[in-house]
N, CA, C and O atoms as a DFTB+ gen file, in Angstrom:
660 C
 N C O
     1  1      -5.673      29.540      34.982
     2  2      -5.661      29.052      33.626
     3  2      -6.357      27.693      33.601
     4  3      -6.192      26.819      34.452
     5  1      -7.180      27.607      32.496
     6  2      -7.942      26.510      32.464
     7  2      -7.354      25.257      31.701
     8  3      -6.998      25.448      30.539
     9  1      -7.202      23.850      32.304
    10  2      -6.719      22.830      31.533
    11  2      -7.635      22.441      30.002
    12  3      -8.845      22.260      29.869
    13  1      -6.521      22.401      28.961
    14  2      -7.390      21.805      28.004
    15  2      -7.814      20.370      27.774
    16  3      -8.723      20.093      26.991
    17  1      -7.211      19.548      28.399
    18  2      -7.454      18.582      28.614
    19  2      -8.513      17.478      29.563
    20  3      -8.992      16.385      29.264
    21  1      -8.638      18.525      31.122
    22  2      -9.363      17.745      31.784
    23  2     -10.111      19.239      32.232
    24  3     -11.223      19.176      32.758
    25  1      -9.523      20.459      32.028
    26  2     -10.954      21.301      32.764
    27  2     -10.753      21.881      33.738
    28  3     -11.449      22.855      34.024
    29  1      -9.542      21.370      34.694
    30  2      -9.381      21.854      35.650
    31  2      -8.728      23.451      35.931
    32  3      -7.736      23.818      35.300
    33  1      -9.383      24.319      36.920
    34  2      -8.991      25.716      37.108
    35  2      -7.520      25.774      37.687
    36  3      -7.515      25.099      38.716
    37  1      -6.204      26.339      37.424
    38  2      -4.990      26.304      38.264
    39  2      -4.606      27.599      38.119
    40  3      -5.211      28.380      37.386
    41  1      -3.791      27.847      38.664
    42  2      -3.254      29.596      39.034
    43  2      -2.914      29.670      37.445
    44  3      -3.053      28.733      36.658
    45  1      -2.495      30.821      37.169
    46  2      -2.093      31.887      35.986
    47  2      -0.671      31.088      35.513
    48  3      -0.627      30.434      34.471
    49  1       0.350      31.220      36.324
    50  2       2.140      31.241      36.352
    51  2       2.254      29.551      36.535
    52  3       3.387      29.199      36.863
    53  1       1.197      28.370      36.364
    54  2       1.514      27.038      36.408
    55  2       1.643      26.786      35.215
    56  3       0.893      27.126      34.300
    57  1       3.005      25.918      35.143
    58  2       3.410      25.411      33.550
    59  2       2.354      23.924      33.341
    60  3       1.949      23.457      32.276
    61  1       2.077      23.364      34.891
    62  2       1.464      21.894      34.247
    63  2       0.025      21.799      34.806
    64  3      -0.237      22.614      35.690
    65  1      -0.826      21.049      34.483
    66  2      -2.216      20.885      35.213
    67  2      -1.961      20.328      36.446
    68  3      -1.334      19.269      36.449
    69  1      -2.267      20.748      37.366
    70  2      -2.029      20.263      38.808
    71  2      -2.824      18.935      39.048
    72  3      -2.696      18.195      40.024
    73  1      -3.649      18.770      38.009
    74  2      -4.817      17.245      38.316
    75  2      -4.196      16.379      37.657
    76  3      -3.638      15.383      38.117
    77  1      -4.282      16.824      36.181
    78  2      -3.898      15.392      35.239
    79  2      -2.730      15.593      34.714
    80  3      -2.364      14.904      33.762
    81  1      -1.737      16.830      35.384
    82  2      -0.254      16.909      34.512
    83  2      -0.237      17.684      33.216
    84  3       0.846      18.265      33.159
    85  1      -1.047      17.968      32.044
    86  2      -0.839      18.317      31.323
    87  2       0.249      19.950      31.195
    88  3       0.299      20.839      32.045
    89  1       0.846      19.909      30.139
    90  2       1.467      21.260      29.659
    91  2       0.778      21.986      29.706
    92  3      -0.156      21.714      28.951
    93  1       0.564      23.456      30.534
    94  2      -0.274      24.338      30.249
    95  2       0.383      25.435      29.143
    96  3      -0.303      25.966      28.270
    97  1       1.478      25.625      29.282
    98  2       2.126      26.715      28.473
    99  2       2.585      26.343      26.838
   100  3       3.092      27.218      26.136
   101  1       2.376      25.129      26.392
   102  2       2.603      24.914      25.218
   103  2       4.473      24.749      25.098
   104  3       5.110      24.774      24.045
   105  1       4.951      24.610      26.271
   106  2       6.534      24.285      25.728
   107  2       6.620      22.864      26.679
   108  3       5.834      22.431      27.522
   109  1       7.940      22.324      26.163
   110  2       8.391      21.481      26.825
   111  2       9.122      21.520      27.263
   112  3      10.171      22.081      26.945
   113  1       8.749      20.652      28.623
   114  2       9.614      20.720      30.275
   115  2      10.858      19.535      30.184
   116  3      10.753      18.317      30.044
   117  1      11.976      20.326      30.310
   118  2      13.111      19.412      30.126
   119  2      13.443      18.266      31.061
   120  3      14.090      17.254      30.788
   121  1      12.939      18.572      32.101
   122  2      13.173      17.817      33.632
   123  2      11.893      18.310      34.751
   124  3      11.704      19.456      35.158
   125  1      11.193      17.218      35.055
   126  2      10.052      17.970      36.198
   127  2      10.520      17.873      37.435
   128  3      11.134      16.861      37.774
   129  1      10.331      18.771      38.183
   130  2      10.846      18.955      39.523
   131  2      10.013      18.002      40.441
   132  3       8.784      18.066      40.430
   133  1      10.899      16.836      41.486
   134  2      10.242      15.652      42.113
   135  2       9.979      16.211      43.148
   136  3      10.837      16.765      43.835
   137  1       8.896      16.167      43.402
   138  2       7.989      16.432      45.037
   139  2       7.934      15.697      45.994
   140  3       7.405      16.064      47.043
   141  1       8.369      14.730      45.864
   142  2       8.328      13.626      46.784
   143  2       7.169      12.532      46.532
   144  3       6.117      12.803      45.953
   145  1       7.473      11.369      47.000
   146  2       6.941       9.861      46.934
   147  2       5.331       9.920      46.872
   148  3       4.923      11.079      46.943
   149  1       4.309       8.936      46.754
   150  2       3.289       9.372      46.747
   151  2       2.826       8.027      47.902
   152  3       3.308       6.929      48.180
   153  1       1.479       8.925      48.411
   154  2       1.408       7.737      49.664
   155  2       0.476       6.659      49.369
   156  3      -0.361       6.611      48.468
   157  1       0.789       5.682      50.395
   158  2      -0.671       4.800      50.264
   159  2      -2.213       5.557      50.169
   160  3      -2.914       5.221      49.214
   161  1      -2.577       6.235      50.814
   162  2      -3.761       7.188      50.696
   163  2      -3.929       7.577      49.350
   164  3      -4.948       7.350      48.697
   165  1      -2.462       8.436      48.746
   166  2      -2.945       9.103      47.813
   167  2      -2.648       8.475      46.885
   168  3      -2.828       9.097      45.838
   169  1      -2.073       7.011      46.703
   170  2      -2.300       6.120      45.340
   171  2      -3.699       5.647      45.409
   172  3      -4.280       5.495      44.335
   173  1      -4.134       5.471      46.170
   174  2      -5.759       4.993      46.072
   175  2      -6.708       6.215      45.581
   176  3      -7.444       6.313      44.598
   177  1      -6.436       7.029      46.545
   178  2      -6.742       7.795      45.477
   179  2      -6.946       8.641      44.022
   180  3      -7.884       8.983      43.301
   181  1      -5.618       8.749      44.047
   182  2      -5.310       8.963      42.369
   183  2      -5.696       7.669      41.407
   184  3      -5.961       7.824      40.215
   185  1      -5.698       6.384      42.055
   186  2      -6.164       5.248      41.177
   187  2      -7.829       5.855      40.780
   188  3      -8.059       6.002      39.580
   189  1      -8.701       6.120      41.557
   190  2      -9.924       5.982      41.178
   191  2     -10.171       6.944      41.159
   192  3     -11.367       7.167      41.346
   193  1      -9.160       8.276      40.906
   194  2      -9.599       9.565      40.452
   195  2      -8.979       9.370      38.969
   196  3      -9.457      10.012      38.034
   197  1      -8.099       8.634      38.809
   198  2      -7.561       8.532      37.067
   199  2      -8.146       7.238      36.830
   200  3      -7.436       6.439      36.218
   201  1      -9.717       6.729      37.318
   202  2      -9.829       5.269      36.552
   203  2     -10.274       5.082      35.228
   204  3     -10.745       4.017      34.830
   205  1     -10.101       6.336      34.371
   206  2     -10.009       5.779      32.784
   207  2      -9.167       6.656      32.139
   208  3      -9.164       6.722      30.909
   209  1      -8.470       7.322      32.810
   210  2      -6.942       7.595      32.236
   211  2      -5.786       7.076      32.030
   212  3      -4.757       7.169      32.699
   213  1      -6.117       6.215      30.538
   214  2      -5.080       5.382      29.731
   215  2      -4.159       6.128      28.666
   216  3      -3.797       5.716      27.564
   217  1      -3.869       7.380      29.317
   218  2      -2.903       8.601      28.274
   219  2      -1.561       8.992      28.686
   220  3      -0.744       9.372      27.848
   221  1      -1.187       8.897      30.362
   222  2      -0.716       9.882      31.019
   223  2       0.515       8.933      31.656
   224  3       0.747       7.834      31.150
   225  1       1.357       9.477      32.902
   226  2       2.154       8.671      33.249
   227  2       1.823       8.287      35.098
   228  3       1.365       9.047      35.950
   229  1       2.174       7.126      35.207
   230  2       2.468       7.163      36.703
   231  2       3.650       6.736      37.304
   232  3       4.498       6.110      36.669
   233  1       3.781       7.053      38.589
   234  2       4.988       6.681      39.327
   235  2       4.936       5.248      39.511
   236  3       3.992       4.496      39.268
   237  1       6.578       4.854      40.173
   238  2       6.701       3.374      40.600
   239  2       5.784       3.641      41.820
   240  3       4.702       3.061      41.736
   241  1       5.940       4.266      42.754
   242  2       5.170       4.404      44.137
   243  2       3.770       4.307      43.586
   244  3       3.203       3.243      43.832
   245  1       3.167       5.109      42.963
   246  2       1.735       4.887      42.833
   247  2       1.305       3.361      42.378
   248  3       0.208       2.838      42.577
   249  1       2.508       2.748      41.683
   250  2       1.804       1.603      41.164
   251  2       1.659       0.501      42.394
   252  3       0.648      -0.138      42.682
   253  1       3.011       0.459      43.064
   254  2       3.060      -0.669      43.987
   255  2       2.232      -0.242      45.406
   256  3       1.921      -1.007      46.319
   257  1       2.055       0.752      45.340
   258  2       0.969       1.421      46.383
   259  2      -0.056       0.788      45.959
   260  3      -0.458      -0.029      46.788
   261  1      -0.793       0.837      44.774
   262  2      -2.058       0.481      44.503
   263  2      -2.535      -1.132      44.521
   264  3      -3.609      -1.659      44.809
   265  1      -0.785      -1.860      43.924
   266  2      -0.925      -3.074      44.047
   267  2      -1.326      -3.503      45.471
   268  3      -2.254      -4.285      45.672
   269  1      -0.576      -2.951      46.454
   270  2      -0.702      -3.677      47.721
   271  2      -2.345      -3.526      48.915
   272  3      -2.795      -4.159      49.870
   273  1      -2.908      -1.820      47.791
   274  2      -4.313      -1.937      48.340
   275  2      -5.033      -3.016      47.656
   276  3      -5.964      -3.524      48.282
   277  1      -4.763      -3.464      46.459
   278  2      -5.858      -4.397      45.878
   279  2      -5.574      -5.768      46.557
   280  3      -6.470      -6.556      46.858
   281  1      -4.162      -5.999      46.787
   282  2      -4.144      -7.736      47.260
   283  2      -4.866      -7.890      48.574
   284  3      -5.522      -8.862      48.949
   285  1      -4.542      -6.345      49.439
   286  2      -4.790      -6.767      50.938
   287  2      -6.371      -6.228      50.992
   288  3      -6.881      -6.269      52.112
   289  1      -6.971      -5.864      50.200
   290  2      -8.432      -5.310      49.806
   291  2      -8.967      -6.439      49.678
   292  3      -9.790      -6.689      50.559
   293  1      -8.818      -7.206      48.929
   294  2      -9.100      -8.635      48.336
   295  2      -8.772      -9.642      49.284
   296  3      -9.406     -10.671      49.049
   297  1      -7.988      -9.734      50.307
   298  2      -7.662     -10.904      50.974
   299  2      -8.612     -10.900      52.227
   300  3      -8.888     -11.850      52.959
   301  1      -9.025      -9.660      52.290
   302  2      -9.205      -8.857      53.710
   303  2     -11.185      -9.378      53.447
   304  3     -11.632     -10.119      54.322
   305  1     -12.144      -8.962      52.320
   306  2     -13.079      -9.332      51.766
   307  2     -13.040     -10.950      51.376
   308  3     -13.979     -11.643      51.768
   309  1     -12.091     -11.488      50.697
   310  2     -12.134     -12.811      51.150
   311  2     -12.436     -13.820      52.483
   312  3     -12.935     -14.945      52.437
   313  1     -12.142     -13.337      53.262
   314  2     -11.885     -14.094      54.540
   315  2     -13.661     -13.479      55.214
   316  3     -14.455     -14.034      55.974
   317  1     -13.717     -11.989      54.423
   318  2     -15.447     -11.734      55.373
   319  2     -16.036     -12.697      54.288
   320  3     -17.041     -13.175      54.813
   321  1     -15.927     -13.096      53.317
   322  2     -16.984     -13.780      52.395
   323  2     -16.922     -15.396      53.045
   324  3     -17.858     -16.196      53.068
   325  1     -15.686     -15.584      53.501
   326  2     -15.710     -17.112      54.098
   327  2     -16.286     -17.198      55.404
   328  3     -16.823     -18.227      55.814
   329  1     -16.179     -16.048      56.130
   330  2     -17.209     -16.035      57.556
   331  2     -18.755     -15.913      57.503
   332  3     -19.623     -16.391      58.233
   333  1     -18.843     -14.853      56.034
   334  2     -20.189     -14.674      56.049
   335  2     -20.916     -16.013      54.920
   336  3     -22.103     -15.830      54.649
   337  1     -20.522     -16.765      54.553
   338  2     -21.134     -17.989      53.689
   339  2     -20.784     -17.330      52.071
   340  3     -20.764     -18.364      51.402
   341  1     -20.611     -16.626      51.480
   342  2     -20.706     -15.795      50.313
   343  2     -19.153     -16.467      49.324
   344  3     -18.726     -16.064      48.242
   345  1     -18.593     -17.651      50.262
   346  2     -17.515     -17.795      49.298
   347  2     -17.160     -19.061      48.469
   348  3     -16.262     -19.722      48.991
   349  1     -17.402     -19.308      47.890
   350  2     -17.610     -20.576      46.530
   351  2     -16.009     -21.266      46.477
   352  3     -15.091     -20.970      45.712
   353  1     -16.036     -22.156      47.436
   354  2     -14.430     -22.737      47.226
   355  2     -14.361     -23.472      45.857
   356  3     -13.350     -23.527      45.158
   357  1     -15.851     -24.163      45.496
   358  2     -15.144     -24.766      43.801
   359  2     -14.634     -23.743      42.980
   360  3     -13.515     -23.993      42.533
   361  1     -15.123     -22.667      42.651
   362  2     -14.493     -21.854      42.045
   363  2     -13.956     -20.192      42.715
   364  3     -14.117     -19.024      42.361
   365  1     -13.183     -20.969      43.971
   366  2     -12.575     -19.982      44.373
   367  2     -12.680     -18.549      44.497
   368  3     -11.801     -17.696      44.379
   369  1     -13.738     -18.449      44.718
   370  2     -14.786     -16.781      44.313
   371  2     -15.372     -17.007      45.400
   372  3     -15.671     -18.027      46.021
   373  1     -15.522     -15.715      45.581
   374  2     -16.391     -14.773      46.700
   375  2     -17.561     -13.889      45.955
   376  3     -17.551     -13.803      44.727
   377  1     -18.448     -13.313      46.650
   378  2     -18.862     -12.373      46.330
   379  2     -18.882     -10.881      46.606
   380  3     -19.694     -10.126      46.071
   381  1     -17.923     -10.480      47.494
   382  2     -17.807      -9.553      47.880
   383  2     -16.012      -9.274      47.167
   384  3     -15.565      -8.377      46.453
   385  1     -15.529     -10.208      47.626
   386  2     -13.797     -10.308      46.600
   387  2     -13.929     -10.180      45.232
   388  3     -13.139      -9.449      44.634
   389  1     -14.917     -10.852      44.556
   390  2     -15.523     -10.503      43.480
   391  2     -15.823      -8.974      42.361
   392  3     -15.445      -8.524      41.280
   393  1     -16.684      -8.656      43.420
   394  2     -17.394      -7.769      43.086
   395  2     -16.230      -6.275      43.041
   396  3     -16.293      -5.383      42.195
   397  1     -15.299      -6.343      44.107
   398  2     -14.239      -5.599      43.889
   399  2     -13.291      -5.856      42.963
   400  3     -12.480      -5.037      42.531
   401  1     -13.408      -7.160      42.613
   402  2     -12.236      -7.239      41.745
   403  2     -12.945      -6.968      40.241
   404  3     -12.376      -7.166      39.167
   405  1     -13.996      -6.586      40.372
   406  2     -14.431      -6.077      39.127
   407  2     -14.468      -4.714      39.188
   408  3     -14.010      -4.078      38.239
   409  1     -14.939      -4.140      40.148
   410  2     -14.417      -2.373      40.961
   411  2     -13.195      -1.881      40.059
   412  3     -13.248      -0.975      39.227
   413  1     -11.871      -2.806      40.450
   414  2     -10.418      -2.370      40.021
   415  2     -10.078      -2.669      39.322
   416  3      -8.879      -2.408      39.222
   417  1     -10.701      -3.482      38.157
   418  2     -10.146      -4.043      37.298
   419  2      -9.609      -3.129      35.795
   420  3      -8.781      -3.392      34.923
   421  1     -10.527      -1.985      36.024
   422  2     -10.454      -1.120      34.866
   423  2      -9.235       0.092      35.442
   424  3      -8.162       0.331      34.889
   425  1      -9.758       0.716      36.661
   426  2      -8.406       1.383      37.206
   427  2      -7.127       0.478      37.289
   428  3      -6.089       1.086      37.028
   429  1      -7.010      -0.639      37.549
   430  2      -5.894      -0.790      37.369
   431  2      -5.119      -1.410      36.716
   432  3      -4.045      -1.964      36.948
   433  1      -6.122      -1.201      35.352
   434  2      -5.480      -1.457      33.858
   435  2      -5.234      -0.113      33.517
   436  3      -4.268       0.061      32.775
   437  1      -5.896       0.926      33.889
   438  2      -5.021       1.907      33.359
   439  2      -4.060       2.744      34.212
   440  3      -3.525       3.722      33.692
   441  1      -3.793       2.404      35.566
   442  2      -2.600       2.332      35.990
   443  2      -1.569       1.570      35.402
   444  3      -0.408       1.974      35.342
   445  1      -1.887       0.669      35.043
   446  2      -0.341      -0.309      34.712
   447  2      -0.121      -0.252      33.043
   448  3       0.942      -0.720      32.634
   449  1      -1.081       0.302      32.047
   450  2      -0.573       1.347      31.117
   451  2       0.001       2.699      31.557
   452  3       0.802       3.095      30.709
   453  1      -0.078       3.215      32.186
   454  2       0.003       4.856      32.867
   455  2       1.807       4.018      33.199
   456  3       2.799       4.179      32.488
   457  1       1.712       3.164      34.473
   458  2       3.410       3.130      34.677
   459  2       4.435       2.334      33.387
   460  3       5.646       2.251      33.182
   461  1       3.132       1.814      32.671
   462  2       4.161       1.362      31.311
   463  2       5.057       2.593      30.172
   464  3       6.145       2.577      29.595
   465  1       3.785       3.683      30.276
   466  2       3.845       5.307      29.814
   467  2       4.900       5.749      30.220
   468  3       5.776       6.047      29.408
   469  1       5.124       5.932      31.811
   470  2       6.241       6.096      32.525
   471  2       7.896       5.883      32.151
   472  3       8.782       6.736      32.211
   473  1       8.022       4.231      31.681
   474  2       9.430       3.950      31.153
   475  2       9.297       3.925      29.918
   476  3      10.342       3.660      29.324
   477  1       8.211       4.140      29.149
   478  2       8.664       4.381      27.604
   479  2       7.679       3.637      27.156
   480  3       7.260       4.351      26.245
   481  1       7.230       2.999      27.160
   482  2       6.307       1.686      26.731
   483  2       5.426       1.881      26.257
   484  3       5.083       3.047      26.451
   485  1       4.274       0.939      25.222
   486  2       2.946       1.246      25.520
   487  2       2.284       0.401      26.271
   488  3       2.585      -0.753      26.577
   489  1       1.113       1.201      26.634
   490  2       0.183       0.388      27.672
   491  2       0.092      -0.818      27.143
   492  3       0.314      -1.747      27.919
   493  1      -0.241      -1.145      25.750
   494  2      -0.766      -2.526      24.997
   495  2       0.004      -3.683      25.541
   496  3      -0.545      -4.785      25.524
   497  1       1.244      -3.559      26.033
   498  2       2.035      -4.466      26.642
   499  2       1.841      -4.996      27.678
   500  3       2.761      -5.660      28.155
   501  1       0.865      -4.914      28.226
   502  2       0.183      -5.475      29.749
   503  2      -0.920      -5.983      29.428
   504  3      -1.837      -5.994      30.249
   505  1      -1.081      -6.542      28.101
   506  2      -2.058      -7.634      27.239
   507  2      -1.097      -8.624      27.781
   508  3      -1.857      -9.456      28.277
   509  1      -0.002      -9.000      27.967
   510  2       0.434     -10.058      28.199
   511  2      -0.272     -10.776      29.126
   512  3      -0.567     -11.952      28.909
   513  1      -0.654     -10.068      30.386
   514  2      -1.407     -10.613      31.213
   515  2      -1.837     -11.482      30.955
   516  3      -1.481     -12.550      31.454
   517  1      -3.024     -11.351      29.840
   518  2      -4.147     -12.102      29.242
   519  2      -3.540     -13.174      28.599
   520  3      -3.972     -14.295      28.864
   521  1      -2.707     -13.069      27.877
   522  2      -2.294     -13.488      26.191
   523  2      -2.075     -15.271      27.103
   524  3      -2.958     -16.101      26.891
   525  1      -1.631     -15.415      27.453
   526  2      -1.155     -16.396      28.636
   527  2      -0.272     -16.791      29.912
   528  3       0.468     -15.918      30.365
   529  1      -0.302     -18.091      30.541
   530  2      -0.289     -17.789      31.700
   531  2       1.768     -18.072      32.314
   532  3       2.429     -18.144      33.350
   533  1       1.912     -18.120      31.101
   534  2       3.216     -18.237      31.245
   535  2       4.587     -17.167      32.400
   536  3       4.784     -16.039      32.850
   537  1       4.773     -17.605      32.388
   538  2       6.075     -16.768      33.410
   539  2       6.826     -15.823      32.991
   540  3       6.885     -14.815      33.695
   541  1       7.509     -15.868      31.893
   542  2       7.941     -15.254      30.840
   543  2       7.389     -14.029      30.878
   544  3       8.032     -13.346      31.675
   545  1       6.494     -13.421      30.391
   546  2       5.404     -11.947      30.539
   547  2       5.097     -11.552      32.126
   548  3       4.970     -10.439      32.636
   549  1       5.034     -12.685      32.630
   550  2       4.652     -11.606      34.065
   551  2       6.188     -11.258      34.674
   552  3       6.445     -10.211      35.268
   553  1       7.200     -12.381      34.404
   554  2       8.639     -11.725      34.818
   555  2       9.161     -10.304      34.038
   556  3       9.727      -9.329      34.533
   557  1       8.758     -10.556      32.637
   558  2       8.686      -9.527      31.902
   559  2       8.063      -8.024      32.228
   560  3       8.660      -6.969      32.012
   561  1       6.356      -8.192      32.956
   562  2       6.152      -6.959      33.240
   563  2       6.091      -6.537      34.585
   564  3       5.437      -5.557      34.942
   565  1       6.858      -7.363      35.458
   566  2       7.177      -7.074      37.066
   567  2       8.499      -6.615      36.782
   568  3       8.923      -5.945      37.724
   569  1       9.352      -6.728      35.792
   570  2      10.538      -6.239      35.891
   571  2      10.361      -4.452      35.367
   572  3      10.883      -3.560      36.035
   573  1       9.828      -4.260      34.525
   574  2       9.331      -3.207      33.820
   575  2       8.216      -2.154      35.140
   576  3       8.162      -0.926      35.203
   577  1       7.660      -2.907      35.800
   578  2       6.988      -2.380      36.661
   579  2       8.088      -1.637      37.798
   580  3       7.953      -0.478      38.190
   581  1       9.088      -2.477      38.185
   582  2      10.294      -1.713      38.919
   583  2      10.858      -1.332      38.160
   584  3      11.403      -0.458      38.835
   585  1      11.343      -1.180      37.015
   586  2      12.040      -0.025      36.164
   587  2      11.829       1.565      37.004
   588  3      10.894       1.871      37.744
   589  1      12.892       2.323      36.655
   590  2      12.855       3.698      37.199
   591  2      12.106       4.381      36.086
   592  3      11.738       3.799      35.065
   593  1      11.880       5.806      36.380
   594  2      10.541       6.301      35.600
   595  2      11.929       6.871      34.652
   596  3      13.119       6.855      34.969
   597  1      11.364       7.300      33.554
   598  2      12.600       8.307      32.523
   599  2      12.437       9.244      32.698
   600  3      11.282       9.565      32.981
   601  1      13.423      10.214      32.645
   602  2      12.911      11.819      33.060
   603  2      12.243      12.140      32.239
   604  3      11.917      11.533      31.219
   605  1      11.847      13.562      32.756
   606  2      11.573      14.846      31.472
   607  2      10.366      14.423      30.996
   608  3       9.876      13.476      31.611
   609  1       9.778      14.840      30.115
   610  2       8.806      14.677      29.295
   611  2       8.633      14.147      27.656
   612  3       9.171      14.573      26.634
   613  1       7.756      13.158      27.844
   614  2       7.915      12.356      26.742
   615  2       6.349      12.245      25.949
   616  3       5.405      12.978      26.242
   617  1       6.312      11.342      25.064
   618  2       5.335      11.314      24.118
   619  2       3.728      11.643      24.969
   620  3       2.738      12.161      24.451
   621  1       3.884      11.125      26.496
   622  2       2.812      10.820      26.941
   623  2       2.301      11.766      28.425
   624  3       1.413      11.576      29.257
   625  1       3.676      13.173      28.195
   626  2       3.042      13.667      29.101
   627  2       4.591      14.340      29.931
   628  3       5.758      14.199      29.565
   629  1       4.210      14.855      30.768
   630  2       5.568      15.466      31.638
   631  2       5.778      14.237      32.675
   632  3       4.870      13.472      33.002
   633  1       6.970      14.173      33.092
   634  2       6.939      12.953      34.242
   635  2       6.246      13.204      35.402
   636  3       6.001      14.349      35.782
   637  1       5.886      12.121      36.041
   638  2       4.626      12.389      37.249
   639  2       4.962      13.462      38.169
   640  3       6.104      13.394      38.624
   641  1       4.254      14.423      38.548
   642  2       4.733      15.368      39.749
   643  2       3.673      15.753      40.452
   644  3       2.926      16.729      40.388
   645  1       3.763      14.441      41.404
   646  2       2.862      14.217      42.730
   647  2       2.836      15.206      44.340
   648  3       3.953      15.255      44.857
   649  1       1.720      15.949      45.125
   650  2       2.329      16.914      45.999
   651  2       2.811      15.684      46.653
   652  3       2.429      14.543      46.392
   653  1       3.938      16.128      47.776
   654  2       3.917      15.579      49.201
   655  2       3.015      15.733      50.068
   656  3       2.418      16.798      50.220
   657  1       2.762      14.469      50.883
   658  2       1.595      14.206      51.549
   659  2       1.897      14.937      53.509
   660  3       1.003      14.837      54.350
């Protein structure tokens, strides 16, 4: 059966899209059955296989998975930009730290709408980021970021159901 949403081919007897989750059968799933955790591998992956899917939901694991490839991605390219000359201490920029952090910047804005999706939220709420630099909003959306996911299926999709790795 073919997804209407993203396209993808899945067996006949699947209720959800095996890629992007969607309902294939037109009813709603009261509770999705949990498959287990999702890994470092496959949050990186699913990050830049969903990098402009701002519709859907993600797990806590996928998010803090992804967080910890971008800091140690970034710290790791930092330190080659300071060996290789490429790193601008007045303004604290690299060009290689840089250039990735423009890479992830769009995946993982719509990851952190996707895990806002997750507890109920809308994505628009991780404008705080921006809005300013206050404490208040980022305590606000680190707390929300560990929030547990809500079951079942909601406005934005069935709850995440990731294989085991």
């Amino acid at each position: 059966m073919k997804c209407p949403r993203c396209g993808n081919d899945n067996p006949e007897d699947a209720q959800f899209c095996g890629l992007c989750g969607t309902s294939l059968g037109g009813h709603i799933a009261a509770v999705s059955t949990p498959q287990g955790m999702v890994s470092f591998p496959d949050s990186i992956r699913l990050g830049f296989q969903h990098y402009f899917d701002f519709r859907s939901r993600s797990t806590r694991a996928e998010y803090w998975w992804w967080f910890l490839f971008t800091v140690l991605a970034n710290l790791i390219l930092t330190v080659v930009d300071m060996m290789t000359g490429t790193y601008n201490v007045r303004s604290n920029s690299g060009l290689l730290s840089g250039a990735f952090g423009l890479a992830v910047l769009i995946p993982g804005l719509a990851l952190g709408a996707r895990r806002l999706h997750d507890i109920g939220k809308s994505g628009w709420w991780q404008l705080m980021w921006f809005g300013s630099l206050l404490l208040v909003p980022a305590i606000v959306l680190i707390v929300w970021a560990i929030k547990p996911s809500d079951e079942g299926t909601s406005k934005h999709g069935p709850a995440p159901r990731h294989p085991t790795s």
